[in-house]
C-alpha positions, 0 to 999 in steps of 0.5 A: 462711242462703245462703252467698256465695262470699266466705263459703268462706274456711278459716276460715269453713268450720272455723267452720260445720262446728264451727257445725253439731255446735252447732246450739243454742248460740252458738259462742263462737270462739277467735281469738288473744287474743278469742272472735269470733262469727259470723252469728246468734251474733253478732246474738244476741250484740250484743243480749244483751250491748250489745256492737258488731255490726260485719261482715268484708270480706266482709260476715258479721256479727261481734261479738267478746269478749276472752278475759280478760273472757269469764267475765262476758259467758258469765255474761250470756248463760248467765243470759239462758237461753242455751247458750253452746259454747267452741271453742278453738284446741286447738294452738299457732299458731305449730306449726301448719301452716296453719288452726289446729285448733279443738275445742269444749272445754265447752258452758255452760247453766244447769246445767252451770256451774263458776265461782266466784259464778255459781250461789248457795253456799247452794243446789245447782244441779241439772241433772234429768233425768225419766224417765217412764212407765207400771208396763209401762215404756211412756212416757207423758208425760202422767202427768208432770203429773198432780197428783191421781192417788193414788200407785200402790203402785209406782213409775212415774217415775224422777229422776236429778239432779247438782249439777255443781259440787259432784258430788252425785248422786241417783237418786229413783224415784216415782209419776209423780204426785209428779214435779211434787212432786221438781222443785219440791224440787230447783228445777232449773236445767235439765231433761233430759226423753224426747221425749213429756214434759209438765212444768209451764211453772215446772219450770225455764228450760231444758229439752233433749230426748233420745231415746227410747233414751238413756232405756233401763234396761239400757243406762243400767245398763251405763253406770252400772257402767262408770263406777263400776266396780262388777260390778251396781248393787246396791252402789248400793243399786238395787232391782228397781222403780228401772229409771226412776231408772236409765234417767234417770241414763243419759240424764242422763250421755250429755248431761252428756258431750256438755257436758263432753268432759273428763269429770267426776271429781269426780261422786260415787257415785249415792245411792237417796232414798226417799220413804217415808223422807220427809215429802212436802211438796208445792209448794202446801204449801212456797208456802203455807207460805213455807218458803224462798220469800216467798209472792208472788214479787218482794215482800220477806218473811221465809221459815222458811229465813231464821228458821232459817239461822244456818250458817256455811259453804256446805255447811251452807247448802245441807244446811239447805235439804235438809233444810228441804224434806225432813223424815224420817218416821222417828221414831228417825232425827229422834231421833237429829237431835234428840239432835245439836242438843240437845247443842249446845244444853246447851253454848252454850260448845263449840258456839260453839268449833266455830261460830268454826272452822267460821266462814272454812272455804270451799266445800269441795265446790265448791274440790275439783270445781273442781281435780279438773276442772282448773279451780281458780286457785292463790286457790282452792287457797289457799283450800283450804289455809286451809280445811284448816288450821281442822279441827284446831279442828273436830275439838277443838270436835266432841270436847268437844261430843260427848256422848252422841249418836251422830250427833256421835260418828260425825262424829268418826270421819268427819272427815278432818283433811287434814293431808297435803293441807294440807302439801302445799299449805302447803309449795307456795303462797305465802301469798297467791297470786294469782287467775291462774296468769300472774300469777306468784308463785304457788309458794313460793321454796325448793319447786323448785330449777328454778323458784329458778334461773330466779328467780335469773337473772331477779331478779339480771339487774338487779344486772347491768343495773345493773352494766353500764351503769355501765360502759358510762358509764365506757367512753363518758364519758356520764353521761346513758346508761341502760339500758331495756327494752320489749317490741317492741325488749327491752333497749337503751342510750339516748343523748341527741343532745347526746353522739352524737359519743361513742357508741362504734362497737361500738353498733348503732341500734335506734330514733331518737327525737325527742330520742335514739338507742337502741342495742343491743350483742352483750353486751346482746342474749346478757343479754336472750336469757338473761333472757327464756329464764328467765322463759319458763322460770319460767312453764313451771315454775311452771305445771308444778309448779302443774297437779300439786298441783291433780292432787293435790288432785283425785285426793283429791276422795272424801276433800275429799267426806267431810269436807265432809259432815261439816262440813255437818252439824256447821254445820247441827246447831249452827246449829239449836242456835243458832237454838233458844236464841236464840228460845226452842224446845224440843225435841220428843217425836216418836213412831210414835202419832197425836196432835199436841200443841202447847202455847203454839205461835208462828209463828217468823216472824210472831214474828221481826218482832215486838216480843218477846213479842208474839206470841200463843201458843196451845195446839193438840191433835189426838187421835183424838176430836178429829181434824177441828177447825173454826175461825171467826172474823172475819177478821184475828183469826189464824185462818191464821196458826194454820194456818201455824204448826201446819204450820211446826212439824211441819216443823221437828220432823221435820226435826231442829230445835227448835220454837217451843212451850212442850212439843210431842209429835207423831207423825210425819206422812206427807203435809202438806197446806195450803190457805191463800189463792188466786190466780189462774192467768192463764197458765194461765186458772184462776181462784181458784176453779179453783186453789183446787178444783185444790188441794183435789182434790189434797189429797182424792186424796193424803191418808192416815190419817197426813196433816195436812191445814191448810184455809182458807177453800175454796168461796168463789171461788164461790156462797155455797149452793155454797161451803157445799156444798162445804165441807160435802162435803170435810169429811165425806170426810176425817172419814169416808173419809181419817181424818186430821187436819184443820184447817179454818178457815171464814166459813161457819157453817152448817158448826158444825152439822158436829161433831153428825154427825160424831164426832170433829170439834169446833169453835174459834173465835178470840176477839174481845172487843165493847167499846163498838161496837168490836172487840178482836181476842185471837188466842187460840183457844177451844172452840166455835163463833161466829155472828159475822163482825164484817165490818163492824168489820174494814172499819172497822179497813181505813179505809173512810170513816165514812159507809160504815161507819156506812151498812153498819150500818143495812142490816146491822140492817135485813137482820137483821130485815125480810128481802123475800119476793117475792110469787108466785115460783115454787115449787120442789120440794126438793132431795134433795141439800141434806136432810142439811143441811135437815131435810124438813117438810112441814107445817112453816110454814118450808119452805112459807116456803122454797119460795116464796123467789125466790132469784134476787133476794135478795143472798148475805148477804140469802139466809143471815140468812133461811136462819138465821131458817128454821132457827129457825123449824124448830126451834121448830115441831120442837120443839112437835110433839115436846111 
């Protein structure tokens, strides 16, 4: 934008060279009493927040907000995807000497936010930063995206994330293949990335891009044992193969520092996540499943989270989820989970005592950064304070609870009652402070006798004002005369002109109003003098006695920390206590072996919205003889629902919760794996079929021994003899060449051939019982196989018009039985890659039948009822020349 000579004003040459350091970000300007932007800020900011666009004299653009409303328009602009910098007048205008000096104190974005209701209390507000790159240390950004490349044995990427608002951070180190798996973990809501980096378009709304060097190992490590004061990293718990993990950390804290030139004293210790400690659920697995997200965005739906959340405080809340979307793989630590929930399972009474406690304690984590960073109101310390004051019952319910688990014994030993701070806050604050420290009454009478004094003069001033002009009445014979008080001319004597011959010649004229004279008098002017100096005095005191107990408290932010993890896990283990007894799960037996065992399993959330009882349970067994299973049955009969709730129910047994089942044992899974519908990828141009092969590929690259794998319905977005083909293939290579368990539900029946070749695959079907012409849908699994689809029974079901039923049942049963062959088609020579499906004849009847089909011209379900009428005919001549 050229500037005008009318544009060099001081001010506007503060504001552009402060503008200039910012570039990015709208430079919210603080002009006395509002925050004034300028320029293109200034459009944007019009636009955005439907506020007045007006100019200045010399014609810039300005558009301005009110400091004391200027938290909901940041909100706004902040949600909006926007970088919002807060440039404030960093000293007093009346001192200063000419401009007053202006510095950018804190810069918003989505991930760096600390105000009370802008981000959810159930769910952290990660700010990640990605730092990838190939085993020599060279980045590459490319292998960020890669979503079929089996995990190399080392790691390739480092994650460092923070959650500002509650000072949680994490360093991860992964294959630069799963980096896709951690973002749609953490849903970040901003990415710190290297210059080179590709991540997908749904990672997060706000993305900043540093250098290269920021990214640096050896530097970031410095950086991380300067600020934690530690000599090297390996208290942290760092390994040899961590040095992306840490390079992140680095980049991610040089920015943060640019955001938040205050500092960040609430930011605990870094702590190492593992993945081998770690189920891996990856974002197709958590859609498909609708662990915490409804399966099509912007439809209502009820999601696992919302089955099992019972918690009763944020943390718990926000744990829940953690752990949710991270379940262990270690048998003897989901053990350990399991002997928590159990004991609050087994005494509903104490378990609902430490639920009551727990129930009204606040936000622990986030109260506590908010005062270490100096940003707690005196509200939020009170509710601190009433917070600490609830432990006590905590501590009294957690003991009778307590068992035998070891887990619940060490949340004992790690709760820290606070007693201290809650004195200390008690002895200070009111008992209902107020939201703004300029709202006064924010400290108890009696807590500082400075602060008694000036309250004193202030409050006795109206006795005297009272005093005084009662004797000044006496003194001028003036009944009507009273005392005021305004804030442009302070205390005055008012007089009516009726008695203006008796004003007293001591009395000096103020004001003249259209029906009286205000006065002053040298005794009102020293009484006002005296009052106005103790309420200045007062704020002062109060503001000074106020800003050391928020100090307090956050200089104890490690301890508010810890007993804040303590209640978040109490809240989650008595909440999955109430969640189980509520809904009828058991507890599972979790093991190192291979078998899966679920007997009368439900899906919790399909059983949720229905009538109790209702829901039809099924028994589910994998073993080794039986590792690969194939399901068919007509559509709606529950065959995915099946799928989704072997799936939920390895989540939530591994997580530490009860299932819902009869009895379950499992043994712990590595990698969960589902395929469970497909939708098209417009952004993207992937279709169906593109997404669902994606997928597959996936799952065919990253699956092991100890996966389960959960398919539904793969290869038919294309060609039926495709579809089959392809089938066919991915079941072959998880039977022969992964080995792991595996559930496939299928229309194509050609694949209940698969269970005579491969030796630990069996076939299920879902029944369905045929009464008069009608279908009766049981959702009960059985052993073997079914040659019936029952199409035509489920569009009617759907309500397709009558005459389109019953005219598909005539061409149905004349497909069945008078099937065209096309005289003179060209004859083709077999294909070798379909002999494993189609055993070569030569002299048998049906492949000369085969040969001289003409494919091209016959329907996908014309193709298949002659196919299955070849394979009778196949077997029949096989079968004669055996004899």
């Amino acid at each position: 934008m050229s500037v005008t000579l009318s544009e060099n004003t001081p001010l506007l040459v503060q504001y552009r060279e402060i503008k200039s350091r910012h570039r990015d970000a709208i430079l919210f300007f603080r002009m006395g009493d509002f925050y004034e932007m300028f320029f293109d800020d200034a459009e944007l900011a019009s636009r955005v927040l439907s506020i007045t666009l007006t100019s200045r004299g010399d014609g810039v653009p300005l558009a301005g907000v009110p400091v004391k409303a200027a938290a909901e328009y940041l909100r706004q602009l902040v949600g909006h995807g926007h970088r919002v910098a807060i440039c404030e007048q960093v000293e007093d205008p009346k001192k200063a000497k000419g401009l007053v000096r202006r510095e950018v104190v804190e810069t918003l974005t989505p991930g760096a936010l600390f105000e009370e209701g802008w981000v959810a209390g159930g769910r952290n507000n990660w700010i990640v930063a990605v730092n990838n790159g190939r085993e020599d240390g060279k980045a590459e950004g490319r292998e960020v995206t890669s979503p079929t490349a089996r995990p190399p044995s080392r790691p390739t990427a480092g994650i460092a994330a923070i959650d500002l608002t509650t000072g949680e951070f994490i360093l991860e180190s992964i294959p630069s293949g799963g980096v896709e798996e951690v973002l749609g973990r953490l849903r970040p809501a901003e990415l710190v990335l290297p210059p080179d980096a590709q991540v997908s378009p749904e990672a997060a709304a706000m993305r900043t891009f540093r250098e290269r060097w920021e990214f640096d190992p050896e530097l970031a490590g410095e950086e991380l044992a300067r600020r934690f004061q530690l000599t090297t990293l390996d208290g942290l718990g760092v390994g040899a193969d961590d040095g992306a993990a840490v390079g992140a950390a680095g980049a991610l804290l040089r920015y943060l520092a640019d955001l938040q030139p205050g500092g960040l004293p609430h930011l605990s210790r870094p702590t190492i996540r593992r993945s081998d400690r770690y189920l891996w659920i990856d974002e197709m697995t958590r859609r498909n499943l609708e662990l915490i997200e409804p399966l099509r965005p912007g439809v209502k739906g009820v999601t696992l989270l919302e089955v099992l959340d019972r918690t009763v405080t944020p943390m718990g809340a926000r744990l829940l989820r953690s752990w949710l979307l991270s379940p262990l793989r270690s048998p003897e630590e989901i053990g350990e989970r399991l002997d928590a929930v159990d004991a609050a399972v087994r005494d509903p009474i104490h378990r609902a005592a430490v639920r009551e406690a727990l129930d009204g304690v606040r936000d622990l984590e986030r109260l506590a950064g908010r005062a270490a960073a100096g940003r707690a109101t005196p509200r939020e310390l009170g509710a601190l304070r009433d917070s600490f004051f609830r432990l006590p019952a905590v501590r009294d319910g957690l003991q009778a609870l307590r068992s035998d688990a070891r887990l619940l014994a060490e949340l004992e030993l790690e709760l820290d009652l606070l007693s201290d701070l809650a004195g200390e806050l008690s002895a200070a604050l009111t008992d209902r402070p107020p939201a703004l420290l300029g709202d006064g009454g924010v400290i108890r009478p009696g807590f500082d006798a400075l602060l008694d004094e000036s309250r004193s003069l202030r409050d006795g001033g109206k006795q005297y004002i009272v005093a005084i002009q009662q004797r000044e009445r006496d003194k001028s014979g003036i009944p009507s005369l009273k005392i005021g008080y305004n804030k442009v001319f302070g205390y005055y004597i008012e007089i009516t002109h009726a008695h203006a011959a008796k004003v007293p010649g001591d009395y000096e004229r103020r004001q003249t109003l259209a029906t009286a004279e205000r006065y002053v008098t040298p005794e009102l002017k020293e009484y006002e003098a005296k009052v106005l100096g103790a309420e200045e005095r007062m704020a002062e005191r109060e503001a000074e006695l106020f800003g050391a107990l928020r100090n307090r408290v956050g200089a104890a932010i490690a301890r508010i920390q810890q007993t804040s993890r303590v209640l978040a896990r109490l809240d989650v283990w008595t909440a999955l206590a109430e969640t189980a007894s509520a809904n009828r799960y058991v507890r599972p037996g979790v093991s190192a072996g291979f078998d899966l065992e679920l007997t009368a399993s439900r899906h919790p959330v399909i059983e949720r919205m229905m009538p109790r009882e209702a829901f039809m349970p099924n028994d589910v067994t994998f073993d080794m003889p039986a590792r690969v299973q194939l399901i068919t049955g007509p559509n709606m009969a529950g065959k995915s629902t099946i799928l989704r709730q072997i799936g939920l129910s390895v989540i939530l047994a591994q997580m530490g919760s009860f299932v819902p089942c009869d009895r379950a044992s499992l043994g712990v899974i590595d990698r969960l794996f589902t395929r469970v519908g497909a939708s098209d990828n417009l952004a993207r141009g992937q279709s169906t079929f593109m997404v669902e092969m994606s997928e597959t590929s996936a799952i065919l690259h990253n699956a092991t021994a100890r996966s389960l794998v959960l398919l539904d319905e793969i290869g038919r977005g294309t060609s039926t003899y495709d579809g089959v083909a392809i089938a066919w293939a991915v079941t072959e290579f998880l039977h022969d060449t992964v080995g792991c368990k595996t559930m496939f539900a299928t229309h194509y029946h050609e694949l209940m051939q698969l269970p005579e070749r491969l030796q630990h695959a069996r076939n299920l079907n879902v029944a369905v019982r045929e009464s008069g012409g009608k279908v009766v849908f049981l959702h009960r699994l059985e052993p073997g196989g079914t040659d019936r689809s029952y199409g035509i029974h489920v569009a009617e079901l759907a309500g397709l018009p009558r005459d389109v039923v019953a005219r598909a049942n005539v061409v149905l049963k004349t497909l069945e039985q008078n099937h065209r062959v096309v005289a003179g088609a060209p004859v083709a020579d077999p294909d070798p890659g379909q002999l494993a499906l189609f055993a070569e004849a030569p002299p048998n009847p049906a492949l000369i039948e085969l040969q001289t089909m003409n494919l091209e011209s016959m329907t996908p379900l014309e193709a298949l009822n002659r196919l299955s009428e070849l394979q009778v005919k196949a077997k029949r001549q096989g079968g004669k020349e055996a004899k």
